[in-house]
N, CA, C and O atoms as a GROMACS GRO file, in nm:
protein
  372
    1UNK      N    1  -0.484  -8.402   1.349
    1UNK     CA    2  -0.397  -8.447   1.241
    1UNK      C    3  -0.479  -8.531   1.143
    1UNK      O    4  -0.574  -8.598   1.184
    2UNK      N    5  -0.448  -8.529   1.035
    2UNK     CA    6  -0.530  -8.564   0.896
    2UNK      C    7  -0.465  -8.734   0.914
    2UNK      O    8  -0.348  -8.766   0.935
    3UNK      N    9  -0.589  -8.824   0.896
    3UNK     CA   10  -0.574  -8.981   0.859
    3UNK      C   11  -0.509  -8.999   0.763
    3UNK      O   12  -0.519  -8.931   0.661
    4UNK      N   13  -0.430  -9.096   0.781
    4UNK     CA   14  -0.417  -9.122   0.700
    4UNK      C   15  -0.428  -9.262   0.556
    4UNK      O   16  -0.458  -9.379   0.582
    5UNK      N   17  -0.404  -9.222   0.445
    5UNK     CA   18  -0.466  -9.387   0.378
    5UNK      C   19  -0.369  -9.508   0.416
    5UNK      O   20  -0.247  -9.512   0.425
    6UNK      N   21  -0.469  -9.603   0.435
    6UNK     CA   22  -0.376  -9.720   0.435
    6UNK      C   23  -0.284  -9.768   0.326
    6UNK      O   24  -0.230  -9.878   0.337
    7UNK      N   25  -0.266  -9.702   0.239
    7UNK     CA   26  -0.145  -9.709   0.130
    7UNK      C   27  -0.011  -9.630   0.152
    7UNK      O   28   0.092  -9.659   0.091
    8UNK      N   29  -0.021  -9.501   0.270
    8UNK     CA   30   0.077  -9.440   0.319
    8UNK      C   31   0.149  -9.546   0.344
    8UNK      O   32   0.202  -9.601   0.248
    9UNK      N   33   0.166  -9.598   0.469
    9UNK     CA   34   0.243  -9.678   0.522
    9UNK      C   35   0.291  -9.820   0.429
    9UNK      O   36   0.379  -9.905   0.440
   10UNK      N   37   0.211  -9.800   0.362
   10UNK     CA   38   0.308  -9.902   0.248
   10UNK      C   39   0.441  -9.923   0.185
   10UNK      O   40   0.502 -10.028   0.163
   11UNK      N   41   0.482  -9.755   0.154
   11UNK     CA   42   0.560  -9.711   0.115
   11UNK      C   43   0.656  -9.667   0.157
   11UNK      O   44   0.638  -9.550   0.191
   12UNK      N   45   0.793  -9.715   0.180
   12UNK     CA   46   0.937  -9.632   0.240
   12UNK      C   47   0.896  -9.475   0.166
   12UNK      O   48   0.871  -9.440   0.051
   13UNK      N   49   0.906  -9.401   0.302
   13UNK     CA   50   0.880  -9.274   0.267
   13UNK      C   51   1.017  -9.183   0.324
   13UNK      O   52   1.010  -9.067   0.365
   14UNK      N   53   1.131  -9.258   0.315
   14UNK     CA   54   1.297  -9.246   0.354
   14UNK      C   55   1.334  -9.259   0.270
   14UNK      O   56   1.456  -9.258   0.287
   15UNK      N   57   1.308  -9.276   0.158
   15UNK     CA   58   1.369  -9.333  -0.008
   15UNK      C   59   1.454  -9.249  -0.087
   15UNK      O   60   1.489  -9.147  -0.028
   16UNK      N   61   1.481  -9.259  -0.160
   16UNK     CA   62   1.602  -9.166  -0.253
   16UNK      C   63   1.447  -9.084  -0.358
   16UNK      O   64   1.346  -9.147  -0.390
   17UNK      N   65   1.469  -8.956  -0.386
   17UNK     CA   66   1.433  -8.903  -0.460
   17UNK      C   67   1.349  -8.943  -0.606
   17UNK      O   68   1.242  -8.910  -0.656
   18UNK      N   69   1.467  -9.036  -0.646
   18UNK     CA   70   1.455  -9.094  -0.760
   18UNK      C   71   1.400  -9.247  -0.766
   18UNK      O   72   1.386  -9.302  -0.875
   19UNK      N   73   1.367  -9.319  -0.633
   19UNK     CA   74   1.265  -9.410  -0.653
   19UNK      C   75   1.092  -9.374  -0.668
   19UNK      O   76   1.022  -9.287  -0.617
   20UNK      N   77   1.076  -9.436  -0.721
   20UNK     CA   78   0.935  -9.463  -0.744
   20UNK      C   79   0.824  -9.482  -0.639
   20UNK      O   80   0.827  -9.582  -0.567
   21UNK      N   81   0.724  -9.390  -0.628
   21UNK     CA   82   0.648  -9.468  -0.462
   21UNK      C   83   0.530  -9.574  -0.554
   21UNK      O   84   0.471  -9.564  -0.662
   22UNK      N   85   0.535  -9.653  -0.471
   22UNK     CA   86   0.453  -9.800  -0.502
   22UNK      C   87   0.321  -9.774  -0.542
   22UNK      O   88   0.252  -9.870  -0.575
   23UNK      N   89   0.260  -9.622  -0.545
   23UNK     CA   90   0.134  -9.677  -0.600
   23UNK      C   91   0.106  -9.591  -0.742
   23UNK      O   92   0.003  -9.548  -0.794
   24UNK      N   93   0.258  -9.585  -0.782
   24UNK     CA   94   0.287  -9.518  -0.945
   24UNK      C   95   0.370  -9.651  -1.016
   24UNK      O   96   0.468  -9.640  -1.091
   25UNK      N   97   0.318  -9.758  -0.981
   25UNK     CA   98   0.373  -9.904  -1.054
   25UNK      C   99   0.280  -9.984  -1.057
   25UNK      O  100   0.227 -10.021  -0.953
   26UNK      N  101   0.240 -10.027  -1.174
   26UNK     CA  102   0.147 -10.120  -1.220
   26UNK      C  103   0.198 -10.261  -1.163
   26UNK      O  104   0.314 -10.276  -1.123
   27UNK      N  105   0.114 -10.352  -1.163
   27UNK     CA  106   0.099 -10.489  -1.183
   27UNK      C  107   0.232 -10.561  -1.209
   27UNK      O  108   0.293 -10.646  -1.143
   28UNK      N  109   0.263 -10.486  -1.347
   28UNK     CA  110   0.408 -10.567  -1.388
   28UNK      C  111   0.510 -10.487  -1.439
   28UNK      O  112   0.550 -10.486  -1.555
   29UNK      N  113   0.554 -10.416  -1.341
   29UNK     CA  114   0.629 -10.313  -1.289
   29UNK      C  115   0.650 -10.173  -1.350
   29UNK      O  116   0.735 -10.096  -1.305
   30UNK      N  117   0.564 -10.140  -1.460
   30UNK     CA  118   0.592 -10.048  -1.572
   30UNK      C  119   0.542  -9.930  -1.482
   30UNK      O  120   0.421  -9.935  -1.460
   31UNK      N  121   0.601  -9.838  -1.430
   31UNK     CA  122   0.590  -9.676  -1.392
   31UNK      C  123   0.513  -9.590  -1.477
   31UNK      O  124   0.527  -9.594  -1.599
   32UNK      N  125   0.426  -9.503  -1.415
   32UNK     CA  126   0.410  -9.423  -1.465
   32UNK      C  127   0.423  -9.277  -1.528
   32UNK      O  128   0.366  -9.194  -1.599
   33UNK      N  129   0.529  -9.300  -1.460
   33UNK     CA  130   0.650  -9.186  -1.510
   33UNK      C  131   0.696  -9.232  -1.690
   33UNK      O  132   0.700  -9.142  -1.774
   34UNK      N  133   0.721  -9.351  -1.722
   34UNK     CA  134   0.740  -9.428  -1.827
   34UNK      C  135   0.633  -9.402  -1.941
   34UNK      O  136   0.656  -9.370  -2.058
   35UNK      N  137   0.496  -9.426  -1.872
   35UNK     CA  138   0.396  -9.387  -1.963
   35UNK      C  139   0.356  -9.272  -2.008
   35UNK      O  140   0.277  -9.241  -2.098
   36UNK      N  141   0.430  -9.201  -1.920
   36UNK     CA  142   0.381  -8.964  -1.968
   36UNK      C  143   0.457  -8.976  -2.062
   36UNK      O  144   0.413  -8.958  -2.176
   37UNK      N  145   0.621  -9.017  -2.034
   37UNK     CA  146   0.742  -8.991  -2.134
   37UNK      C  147   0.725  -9.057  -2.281
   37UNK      O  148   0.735  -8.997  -2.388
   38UNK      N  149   0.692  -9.215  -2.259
   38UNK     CA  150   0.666  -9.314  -2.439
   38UNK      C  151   0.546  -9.218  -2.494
   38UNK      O  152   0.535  -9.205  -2.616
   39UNK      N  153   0.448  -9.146  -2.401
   39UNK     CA  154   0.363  -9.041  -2.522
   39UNK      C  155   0.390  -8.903  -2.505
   39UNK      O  156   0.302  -8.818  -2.518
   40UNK      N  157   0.518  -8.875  -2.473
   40UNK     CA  158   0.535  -8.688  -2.442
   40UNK      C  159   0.428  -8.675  -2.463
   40UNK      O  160   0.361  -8.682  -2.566
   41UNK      N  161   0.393  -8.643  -2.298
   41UNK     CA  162   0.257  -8.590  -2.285
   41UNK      C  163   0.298  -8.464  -2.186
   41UNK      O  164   0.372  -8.468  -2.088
   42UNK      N  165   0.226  -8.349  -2.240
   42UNK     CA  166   0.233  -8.235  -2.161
   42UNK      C  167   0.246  -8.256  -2.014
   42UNK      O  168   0.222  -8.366  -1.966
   43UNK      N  169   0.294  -8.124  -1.919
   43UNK     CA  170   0.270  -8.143  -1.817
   43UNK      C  171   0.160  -8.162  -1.707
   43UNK      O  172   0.174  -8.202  -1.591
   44UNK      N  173   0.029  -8.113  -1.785
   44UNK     CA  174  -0.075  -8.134  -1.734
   44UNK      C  175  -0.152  -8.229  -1.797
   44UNK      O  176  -0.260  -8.216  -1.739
   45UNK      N  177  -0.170  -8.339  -1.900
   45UNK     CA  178  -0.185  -8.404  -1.921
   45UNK      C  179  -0.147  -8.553  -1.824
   45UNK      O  180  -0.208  -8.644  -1.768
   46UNK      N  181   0.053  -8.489  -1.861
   46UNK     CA  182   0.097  -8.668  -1.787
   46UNK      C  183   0.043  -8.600  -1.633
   46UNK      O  184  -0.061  -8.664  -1.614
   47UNK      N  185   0.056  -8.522  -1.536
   47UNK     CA  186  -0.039  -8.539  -1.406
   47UNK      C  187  -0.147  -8.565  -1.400
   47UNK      O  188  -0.183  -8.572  -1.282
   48UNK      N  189  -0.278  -8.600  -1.517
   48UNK     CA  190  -0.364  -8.641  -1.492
   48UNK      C  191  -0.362  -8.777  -1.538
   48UNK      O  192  -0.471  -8.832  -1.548
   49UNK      N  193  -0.250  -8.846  -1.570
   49UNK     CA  194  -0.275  -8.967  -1.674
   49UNK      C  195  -0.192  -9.036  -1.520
   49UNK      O  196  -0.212  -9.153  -1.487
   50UNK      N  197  -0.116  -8.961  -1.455
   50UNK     CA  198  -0.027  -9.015  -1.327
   50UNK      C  199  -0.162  -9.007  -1.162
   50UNK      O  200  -0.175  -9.080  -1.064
   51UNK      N  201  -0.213  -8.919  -1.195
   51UNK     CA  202  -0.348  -8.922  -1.081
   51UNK      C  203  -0.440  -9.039  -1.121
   51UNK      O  204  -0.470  -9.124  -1.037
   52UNK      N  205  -0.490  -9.046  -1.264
   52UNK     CA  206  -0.614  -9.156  -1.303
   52UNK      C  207  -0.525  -9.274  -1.273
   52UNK      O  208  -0.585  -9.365  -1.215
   53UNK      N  209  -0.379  -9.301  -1.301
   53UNK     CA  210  -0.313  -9.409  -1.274
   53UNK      C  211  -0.302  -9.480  -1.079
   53UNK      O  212  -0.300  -9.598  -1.046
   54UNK      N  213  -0.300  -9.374  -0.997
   54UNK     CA  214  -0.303  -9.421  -0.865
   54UNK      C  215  -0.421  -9.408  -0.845
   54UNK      O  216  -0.453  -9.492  -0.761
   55UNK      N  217  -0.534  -9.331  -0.885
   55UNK     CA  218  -0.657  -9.333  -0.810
   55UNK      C  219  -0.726  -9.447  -0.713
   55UNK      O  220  -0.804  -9.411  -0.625
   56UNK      N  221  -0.702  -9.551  -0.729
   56UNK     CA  222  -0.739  -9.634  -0.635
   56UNK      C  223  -0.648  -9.699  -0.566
   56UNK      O  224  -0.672  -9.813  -0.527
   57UNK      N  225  -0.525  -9.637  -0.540
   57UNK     CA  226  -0.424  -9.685  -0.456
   57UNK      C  227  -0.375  -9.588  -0.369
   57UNK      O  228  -0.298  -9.631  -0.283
   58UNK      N  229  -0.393  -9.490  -0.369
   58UNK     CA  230  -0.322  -9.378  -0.246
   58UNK      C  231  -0.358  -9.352  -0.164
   58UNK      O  232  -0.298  -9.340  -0.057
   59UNK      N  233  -0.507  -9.329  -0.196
   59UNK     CA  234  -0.607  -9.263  -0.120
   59UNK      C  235  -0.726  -9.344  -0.023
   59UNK      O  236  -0.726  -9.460  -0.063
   60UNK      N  237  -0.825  -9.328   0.086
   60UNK     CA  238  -0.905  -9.449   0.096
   60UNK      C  239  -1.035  -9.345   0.048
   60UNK      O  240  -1.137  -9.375   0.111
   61UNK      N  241  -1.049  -9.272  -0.012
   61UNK     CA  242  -1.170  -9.257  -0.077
   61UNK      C  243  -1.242  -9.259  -0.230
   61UNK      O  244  -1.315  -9.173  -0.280
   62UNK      N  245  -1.193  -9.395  -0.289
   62UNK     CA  246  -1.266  -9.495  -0.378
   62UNK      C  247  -1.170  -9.413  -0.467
   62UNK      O  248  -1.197  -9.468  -0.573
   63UNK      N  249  -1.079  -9.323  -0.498
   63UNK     CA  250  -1.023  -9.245  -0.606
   63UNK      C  251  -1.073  -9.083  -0.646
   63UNK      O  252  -1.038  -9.018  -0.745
   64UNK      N  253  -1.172  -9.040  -0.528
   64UNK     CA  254  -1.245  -8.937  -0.553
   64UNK      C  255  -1.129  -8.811  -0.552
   64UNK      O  256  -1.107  -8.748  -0.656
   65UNK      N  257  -1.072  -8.789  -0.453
   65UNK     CA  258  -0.956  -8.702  -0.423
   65UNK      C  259  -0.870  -8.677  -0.606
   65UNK      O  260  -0.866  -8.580  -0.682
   66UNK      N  261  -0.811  -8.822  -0.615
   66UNK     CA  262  -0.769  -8.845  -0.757
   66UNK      C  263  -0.755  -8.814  -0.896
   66UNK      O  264  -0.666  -8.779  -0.973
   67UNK      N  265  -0.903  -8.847  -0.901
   67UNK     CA  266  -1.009  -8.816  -0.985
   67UNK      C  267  -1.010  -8.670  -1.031
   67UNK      O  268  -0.980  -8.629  -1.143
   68UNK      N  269  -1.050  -8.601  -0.926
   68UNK     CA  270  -1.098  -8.480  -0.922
   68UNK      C  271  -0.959  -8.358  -0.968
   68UNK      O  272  -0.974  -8.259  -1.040
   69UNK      N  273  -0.835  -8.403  -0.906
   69UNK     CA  274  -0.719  -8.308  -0.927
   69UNK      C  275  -0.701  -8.373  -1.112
   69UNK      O  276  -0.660  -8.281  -1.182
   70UNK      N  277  -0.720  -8.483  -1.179
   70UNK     CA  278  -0.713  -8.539  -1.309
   70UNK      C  279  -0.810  -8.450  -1.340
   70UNK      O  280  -0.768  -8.340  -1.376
   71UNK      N  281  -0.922  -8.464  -1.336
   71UNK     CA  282  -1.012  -8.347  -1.415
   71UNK      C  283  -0.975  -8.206  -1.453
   71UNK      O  284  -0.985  -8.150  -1.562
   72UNK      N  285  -0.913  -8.147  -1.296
   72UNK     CA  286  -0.839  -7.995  -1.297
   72UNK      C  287  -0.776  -8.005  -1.390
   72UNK      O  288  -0.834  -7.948  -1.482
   73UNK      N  289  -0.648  -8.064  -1.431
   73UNK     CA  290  -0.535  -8.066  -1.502
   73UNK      C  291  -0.576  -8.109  -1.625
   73UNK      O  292  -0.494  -8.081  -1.712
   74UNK      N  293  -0.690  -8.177  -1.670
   74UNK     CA  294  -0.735  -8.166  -1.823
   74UNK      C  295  -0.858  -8.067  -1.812
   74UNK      O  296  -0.935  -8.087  -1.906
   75UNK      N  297  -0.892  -7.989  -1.747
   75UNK     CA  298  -0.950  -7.858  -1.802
   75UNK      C  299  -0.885  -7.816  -1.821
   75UNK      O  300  -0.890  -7.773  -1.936
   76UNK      N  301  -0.759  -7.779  -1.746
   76UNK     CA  302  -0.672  -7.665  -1.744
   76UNK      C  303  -0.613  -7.698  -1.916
   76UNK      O  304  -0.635  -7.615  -2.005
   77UNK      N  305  -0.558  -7.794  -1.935
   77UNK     CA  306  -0.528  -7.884  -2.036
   77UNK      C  307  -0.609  -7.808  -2.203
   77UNK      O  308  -0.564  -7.747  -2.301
   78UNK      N  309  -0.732  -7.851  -2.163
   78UNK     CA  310  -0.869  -7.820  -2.234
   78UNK      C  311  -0.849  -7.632  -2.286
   78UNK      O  312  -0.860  -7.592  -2.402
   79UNK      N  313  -0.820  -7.548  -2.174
   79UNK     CA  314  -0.834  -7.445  -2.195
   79UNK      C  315  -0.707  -7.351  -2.246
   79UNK      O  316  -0.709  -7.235  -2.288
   80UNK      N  317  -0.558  -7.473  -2.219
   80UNK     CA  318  -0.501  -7.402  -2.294
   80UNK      C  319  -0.508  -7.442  -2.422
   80UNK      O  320  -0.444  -7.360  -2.487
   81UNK      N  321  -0.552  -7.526  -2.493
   81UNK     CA  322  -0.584  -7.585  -2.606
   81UNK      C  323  -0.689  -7.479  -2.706
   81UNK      O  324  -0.691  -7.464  -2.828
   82UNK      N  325  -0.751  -7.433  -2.624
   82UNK     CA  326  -0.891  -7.337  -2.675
   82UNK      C  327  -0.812  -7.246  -2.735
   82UNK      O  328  -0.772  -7.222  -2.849
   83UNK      N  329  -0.798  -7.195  -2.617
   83UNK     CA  330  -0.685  -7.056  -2.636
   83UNK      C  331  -0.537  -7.025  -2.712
   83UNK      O  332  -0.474  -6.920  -2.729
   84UNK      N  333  -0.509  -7.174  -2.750
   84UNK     CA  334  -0.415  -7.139  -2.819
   84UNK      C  335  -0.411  -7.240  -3.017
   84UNK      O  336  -0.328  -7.273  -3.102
   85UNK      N  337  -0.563  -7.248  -2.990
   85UNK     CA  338  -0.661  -7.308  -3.135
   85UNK      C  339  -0.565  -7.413  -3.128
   85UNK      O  340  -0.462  -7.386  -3.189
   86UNK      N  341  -0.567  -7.534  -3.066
   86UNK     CA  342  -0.497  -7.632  -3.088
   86UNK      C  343  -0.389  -7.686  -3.057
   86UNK      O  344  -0.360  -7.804  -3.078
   87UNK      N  345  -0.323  -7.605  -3.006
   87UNK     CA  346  -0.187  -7.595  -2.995
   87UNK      C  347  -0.167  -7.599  -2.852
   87UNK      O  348  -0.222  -7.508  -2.791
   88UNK      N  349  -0.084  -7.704  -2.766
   88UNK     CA  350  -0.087  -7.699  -2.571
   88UNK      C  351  -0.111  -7.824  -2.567
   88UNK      O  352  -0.102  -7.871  -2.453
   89UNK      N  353  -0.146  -7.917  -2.671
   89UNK     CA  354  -0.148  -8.035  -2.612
   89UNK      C  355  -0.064  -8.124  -2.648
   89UNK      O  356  -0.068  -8.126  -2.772
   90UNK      N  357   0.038  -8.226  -2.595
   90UNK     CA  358   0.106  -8.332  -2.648
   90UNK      C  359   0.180  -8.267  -2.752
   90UNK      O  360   0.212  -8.308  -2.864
   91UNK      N  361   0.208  -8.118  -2.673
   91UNK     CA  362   0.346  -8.053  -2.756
   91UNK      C  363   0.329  -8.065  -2.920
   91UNK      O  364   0.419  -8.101  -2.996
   92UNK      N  365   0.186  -8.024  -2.963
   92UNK     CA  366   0.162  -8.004  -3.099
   92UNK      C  367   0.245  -7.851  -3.145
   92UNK      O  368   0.288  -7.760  -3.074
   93UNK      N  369   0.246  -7.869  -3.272
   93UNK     CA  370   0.288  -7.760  -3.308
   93UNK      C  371   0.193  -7.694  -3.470
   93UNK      O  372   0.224  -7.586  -3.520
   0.00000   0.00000   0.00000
Protein backbone atom coordinates (compact mmCIF):
# COMPACT_ATOMS: atom_id res chain seq x y z
CA UNK A 1 0.00 0.00 0.00
CA UNK A 2 1.25 3.49 -1.13
CA UNK A 3 2.51 6.00 2.00
CA UNK A 4 1.13 8.15 2.67
CA UNK A 5 1.89 12.27 3.06
CA UNK A 6 1.75 13.58 6.29
CA UNK A 7 -0.78 16.20 5.11
CA UNK A 8 -3.34 13.26 4.37
CA UNK A 9 -4.30 12.87 7.76
CA UNK A 10 -4.70 16.40 8.31
CA UNK A 11 -7.66 16.62 6.59
CA UNK A 12 -11.40 15.29 7.42
CA UNK A 13 -11.55 13.14 4.49
CA UNK A 14 -15.61 12.42 5.63
CA UNK A 15 -16.43 15.98 4.60
CA UNK A 16 -19.25 17.27 2.46
CA UNK A 17 -18.31 17.56 -1.16
CA UNK A 18 -18.38 21.13 -1.11
CA UNK A 19 -15.79 21.82 1.63
CA UNK A 20 -12.54 22.73 0.87
CA UNK A 21 -9.50 20.25 1.76
CA UNK A 22 -6.94 22.27 3.86
CA UNK A 23 -4.17 22.33 1.63
CA UNK A 24 -6.28 24.47 -1.15
CA UNK A 25 -6.41 27.47 1.65
CA UNK A 26 -3.90 29.93 2.06
CA UNK A 27 -2.63 31.56 5.18
CA UNK A 28 -5.66 33.82 5.42
CA UNK A 29 -8.26 31.73 4.34
CA UNK A 30 -8.67 32.71 0.58
CA UNK A 31 -9.28 29.21 -1.53
CA UNK A 32 -8.10 28.42 -4.39
CA UNK A 33 -10.97 27.65 -6.05
CA UNK A 34 -11.61 31.65 -5.53
CA UNK A 35 -8.45 32.45 -7.33
CA UNK A 36 -9.19 30.24 -10.86
CA UNK A 37 -12.78 31.94 -10.72
CA UNK A 38 -11.63 36.21 -9.83
CA UNK A 39 -9.31 35.34 -13.18
CA UNK A 40 -11.65 32.86 -15.29
CA UNK A 41 -9.01 30.90 -15.88
CA UNK A 42 -9.40 27.97 -18.20
CA UNK A 43 -9.67 24.58 -17.08
CA UNK A 44 -6.26 23.69 -17.47
CA UNK A 45 -4.78 26.65 -16.47
CA UNK A 46 -6.87 27.03 -12.97
CA UNK A 47 -5.50 23.06 -12.34
CA UNK A 48 -2.19 24.21 -12.66
CA UNK A 49 -2.53 27.51 -10.74
CA UNK A 50 -4.57 24.92 -7.98
CA UNK A 51 -1.43 22.21 -8.16
CA UNK A 52 1.47 25.23 -7.98
CA UNK A 53 -0.92 26.44 -5.08
CA UNK A 54 -0.66 23.04 -2.82
CA UNK A 55 2.66 21.97 -4.03
CA UNK A 56 4.23 22.05 -0.82
CA UNK A 57 1.41 20.92 1.23
CA UNK A 58 -0.05 17.56 0.03
CA UNK A 59 2.60 15.77 -0.88
CA UNK A 60 6.07 14.81 1.13
CA UNK A 61 8.11 15.15 -1.94
CA UNK A 62 9.29 18.93 -1.77
CA UNK A 63 6.21 19.62 -4.49
CA UNK A 64 7.79 17.47 -7.23
CA UNK A 65 4.59 15.23 -7.85
CA UNK A 66 2.78 18.90 -8.02
CA UNK A 67 4.87 20.58 -9.98
CA UNK A 68 5.11 18.23 -12.60
CA UNK A 69 1.05 17.52 -13.22
CA UNK A 70 1.15 21.98 -13.31
CA UNK A 71 3.58 21.73 -16.10
CA UNK A 72 1.27 18.95 -17.99
CA UNK A 73 -1.72 21.18 -17.82
CA UNK A 74 0.17 24.35 -19.12
CA UNK A 75 1.65 22.46 -22.02
CA UNK A 76 -1.42 21.05 -22.69
CA UNK A 77 -2.61 24.74 -22.10
CA UNK A 78 0.42 25.95 -24.42
CA UNK A 79 -0.66 23.65 -27.22
CA UNK A 80 -4.08 24.39 -27.36
CA UNK A 81 -3.15 27.97 -27.67
CA UNK A 82 -0.73 27.12 -30.75
CA UNK A 83 -3.28 25.38 -32.41
CA UNK A 84 -5.90 27.48 -32.09
CA UNK A 85 -3.41 30.95 -32.90
CA UNK A 86 -4.30 32.34 -29.62
CA UNK A 87 -7.32 31.47 -28.76
CA UNK A 88 -7.73 28.48 -25.47
CA UNK A 89 -6.48 30.57 -23.05
CA UNK A 90 -8.37 32.55 -20.23
CA UNK A 91 -11.38 32.09 -22.57
CA UNK A 92 -9.96 34.66 -25.18
CA UNK A 93 -11.88 35.20 -28.00
Amino acid sequence: MKEKSKHYYDCDRNKPIETTSCYYIGLDGMKAIDVIHEFDLSYDLGNAVSYILRCKRKHDDQGVECISKAIDHLEYELKKIKKNKGRGCCNLK
